[in-house]
C-alpha positions, 0 to 999 in steps of 0.5 A, a space after each residue: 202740443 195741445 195738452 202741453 198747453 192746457 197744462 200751462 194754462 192750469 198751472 198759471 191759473 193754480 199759481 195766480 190762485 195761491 198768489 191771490 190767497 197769500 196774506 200780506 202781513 201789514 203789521 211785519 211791514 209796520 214793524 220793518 218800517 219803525 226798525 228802519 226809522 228814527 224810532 228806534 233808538 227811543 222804542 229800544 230804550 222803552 223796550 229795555 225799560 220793560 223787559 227788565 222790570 223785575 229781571 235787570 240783567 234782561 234786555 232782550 226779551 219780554 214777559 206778559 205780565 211786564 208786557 200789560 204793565 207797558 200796555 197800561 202805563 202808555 194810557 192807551 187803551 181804556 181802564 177796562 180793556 180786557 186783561 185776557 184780551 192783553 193776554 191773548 194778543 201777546 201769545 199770537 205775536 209770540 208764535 209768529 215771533 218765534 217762527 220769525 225772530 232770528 235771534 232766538 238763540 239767544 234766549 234760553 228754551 224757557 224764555 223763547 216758550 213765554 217772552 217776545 223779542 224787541 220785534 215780537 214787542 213791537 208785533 205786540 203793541 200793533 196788535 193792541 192798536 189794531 183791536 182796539 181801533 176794531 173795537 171803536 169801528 174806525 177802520 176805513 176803506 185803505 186798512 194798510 195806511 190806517 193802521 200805520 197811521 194809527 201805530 205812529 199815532 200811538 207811538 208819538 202820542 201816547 207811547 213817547 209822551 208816557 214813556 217821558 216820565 220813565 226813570 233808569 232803573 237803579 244800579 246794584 252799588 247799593 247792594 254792596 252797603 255793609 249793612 245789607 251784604 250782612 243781611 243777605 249773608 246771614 239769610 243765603 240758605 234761605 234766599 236759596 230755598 226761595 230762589 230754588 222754589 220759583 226758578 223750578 219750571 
């Protein structure tokens, strides 16, 4: 009947209303585009390179202060880019990293807490693109393809061409020299009262 009718047309107009509402994310769209590109071999290995500075055996996760060093070596953005502004932009991508990421298993509770994914990496690097381009006012009518130009810019220019003088981490052979099994030996005690001191949350 007539309500009946009246009810559709409100609900149609609620229904357009959260459609209207609901935010598009540029940067999810940006990051399935370099997941699915020739990038990605290349961005892994950056990302590898990164996330195991200081932690060799981490290939799957990233922390801020390796995050900044990849911000600052890729030349990017300006020497007195705000290091808090770094900072901040990492936790944003790691909230929606750790709603989204379907890897999380893989990381232990603490890690999950303070270290992004590849694809939270990736939200990360976008981000910083976007502010900075915000901070140079260069953002036009169309910001969807401006900033996916302005991400592959970053990513060909700076990021791939920085990333040429990145050497392999070296492996752990020269551990097992005798001189320094001998050392790491007589000092055990307390190399494990260091390690017990930092590893406690």
């Amino acid at each position: 009947p007539v309500h009946e009718e009246h009810i559709k047309k409100q609900n149609f107009i609620v229904d357009v209303h959260l459609e209207e509402e609901e935010e598009v994310d540029e940067i999810g769209n940006i990051i399935e585009a370099m997941c699915n590109s020739d990038y990605l071999e290349k961005l892994t290995q950056i990302f590898q390179f990164y996330a195991s500075y200081g932690d060799s055996y981490n290939l799957i996760s990233m922390k801020v202060s390796n995050f900044v060093k990849f911000m600052r070596e890729t030349k990017y953005l300006p020497a007195d880019f705000p290091l808090a502004q770094l900072q901040v932009t990492f936790k944003e991508a790691l909230k929606v990293d750790i709603k989204t990421e379907s890897s999380n298993d893989l990381l232990s509770k603490r890690k999950r807490k303070n270290q992004v994914s590849f694809r939270g990496w990736l939200r990360c690097l976008c981000k910083c693109v976007t502010q900075f381009k915000s901070n140079k006012t260069e953002r036009s009518a169309n910001n969807a393809q401006d900033l996916a130009a302005s991400v592959e810019k970053f990513v060909k220019h700076y990021l791939f061409v920085n990333s040429e003088s990145l050497k392999p981490l070296p492996d752990a052979d020269f551990l097992l020299e005798e001189k320094v099994v001998e050392v790491m030996r007589n000092n055990t005690a307390l190399m494990m009262k260091i390690y017990n001191y930092y590893a406690t949350p």
